[in-house]
C-alpha positions, 0 to 999 in steps of 0.5 A: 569094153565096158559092155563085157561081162567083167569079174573080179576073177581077174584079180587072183591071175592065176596066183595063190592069194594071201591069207586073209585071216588076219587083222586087218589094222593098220598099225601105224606110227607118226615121226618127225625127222628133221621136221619132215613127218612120216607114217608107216603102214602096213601092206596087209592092212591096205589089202583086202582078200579080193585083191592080193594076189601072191606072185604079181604086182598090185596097187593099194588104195590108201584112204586119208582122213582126220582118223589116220592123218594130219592133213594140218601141214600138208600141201593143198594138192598133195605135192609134198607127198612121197612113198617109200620103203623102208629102204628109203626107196621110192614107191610109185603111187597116184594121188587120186584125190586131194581135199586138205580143207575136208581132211579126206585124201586118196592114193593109189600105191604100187605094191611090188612083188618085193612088198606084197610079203606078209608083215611088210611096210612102205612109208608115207611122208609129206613136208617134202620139197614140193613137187609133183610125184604122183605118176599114174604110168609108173603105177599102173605099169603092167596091171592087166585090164582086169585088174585096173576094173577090180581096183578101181570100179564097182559094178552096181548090176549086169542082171544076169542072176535074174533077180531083184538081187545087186551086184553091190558089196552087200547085195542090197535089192532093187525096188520099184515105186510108182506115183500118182495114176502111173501102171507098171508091170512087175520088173523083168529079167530079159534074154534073146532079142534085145540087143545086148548079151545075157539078161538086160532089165525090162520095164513095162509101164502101161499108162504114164499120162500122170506120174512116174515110176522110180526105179532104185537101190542102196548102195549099201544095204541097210542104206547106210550113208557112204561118202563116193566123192572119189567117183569117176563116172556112173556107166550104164547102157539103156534103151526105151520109149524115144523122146521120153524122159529119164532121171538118174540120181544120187539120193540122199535118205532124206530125199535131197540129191543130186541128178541128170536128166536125159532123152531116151532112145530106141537104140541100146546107148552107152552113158556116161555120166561124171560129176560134173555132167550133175546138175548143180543145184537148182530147184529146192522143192525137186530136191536137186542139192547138186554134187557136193551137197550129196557126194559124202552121204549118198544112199541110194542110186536112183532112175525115174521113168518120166513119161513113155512106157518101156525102159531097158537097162544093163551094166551099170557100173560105178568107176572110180570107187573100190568095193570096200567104199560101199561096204 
């Protein structure tokens, strides 16, 4: 249930973890055999210290870009692809995301007990004869729900430290601005009485005839620009004064973004919000750029309060990503 309190606890499964004190490098090399080319990576460098646990499967995220591959050959959807050991036999993996005119790709590998040895390879080839390999089934095959959480989102905030504090990578903090003849109470971390478990953010804006009040956060502290186009979905649950307005938005630093409007209720909602529910882009002096404008150069993650006078808002978690996207 997206509403639960989840954590990455899930991640260590009771196992040993492996050392996290080396490099982590990728140590390739590239090879043309019979024109068919591949490139070796190793385990260790695909996984961080959050996700290696010793005695069970995991799954690996390999990012592909004009730094670690030659997308110049390659298949238009990646059908071409395939993994390996060293063996030569096949590894499961999904093919999550795949751009070869912007040279960005994105897999999901299977790493079985028998690879998740320090010092271990699998093989990455491509000019195979083209087919469909990826298989989300074989990869995802036993990772328990806490894991498939850890691996593949990453939870923005649940409010429980009841502090302007994140619950991002680099724990960037929430600010709040206020426009034109706009009142706002200070931000509140709520318990008891609202609906939800645990603390929910409250937000008391006393007089909104004019103005707004823009609630938001980096998404990397510094706010540092971070390309999130692998994003599945932004989740979150909210309540407030019904009727009223309320922007949720992907910004840019230099105010361009790309957003959804939506109707508050009185009643705790979920939300869910993919790309594709973003409206494209529209009115140039609003700033809406629409999602691909934004989507490799995101800073912040943004709500606007428009009109009403109370919001309430909770687990907000981003699917899709890896807490490594937004470091």
């Amino acid at each position: 249930m997206i509403g639960a309190r989840a954590t990455l606890a899930g991640l260590v499964l009771g196992g040993t973890l492996m050392s996290c004190m080396e490099d982590r490098h990728a140590g390739n090399t590239t090879q043309t055999e019979n024109t068919v080319a591949a490139r070796t990576f190793r385990v260790d460098s695909l996984l961080p210290c959050w996700n290696r646990p010793f005695f069970q499967a995991t799954v690996a995220t390999l990012k592909l870009d004009s730094t670690n591959f030659d997308f110049q050959e390659t298949d238009t959807a990646g059908r071409d692809l395939s993994v390996q050991n060293v063996a030569g036999e096949a590894v499961p993996f999904e093919v999550d995301g795949w751009d070869k005119p912007a040279r960005m790709g994105r897999l999901y590998v299977r790493i079985d007990t028998g690879i998740l040895r320090h010092g271990s390879d699998f093989v990455l080839r491509w000019k195979q004869p083209l087919e469909s390999r990826s298989n989300a089934d074989s990869v995802w095959k036993s990772i328990t729900d806490s894991q498939k959480l850890a691996l593949r989102s990453v939870l923005v905030a649940d409010f429980e430290n009841g502090n302007d504090t994140t619950s991002l990578p680099t724990h960037p903090l929430w600010e709040t601005y206020i426009t034109d003849t706009a009142v706002a109470s200070p931000i509140k971390y709520v318990s008891n009485g609202t609906g939800r478990p645990g603390k929910v953010l409250y937000l008391d804006s006393a007089t909104m005839n004019r103005g707004k009040v823009v609630f938001k956060t980096p998404l990397v502290k510094g706010r540092l620009p971070r390309s999130i186009r692998s994003m599945d979905s932004l989740v979150f649950w909210v309540k407030g004064t019904k009727g009223f307005s309320m922007f949720v938005a992907f910004d840019h630093y230099s105010l361009f973004k790309a957003w959804r409007l939506d109707t508050l209720d009185s009643v705790w909602t979920r939300v869910r919000y993919r790309p594709s529910d973003l409206v494209p882009a529209s009115n140039t002096n609003g700033g809406n750029r629409g999602w691909e404008a934004v989507r490799d150069s995101v800073t912040d993650l943004t709500f606007i309060l428009n009109g009403g006078n109370k919001l309430y808002l909770d687990d907000i978690r981003i699917y899709g990503l890896d807490r490594d996207d937004l470091k």
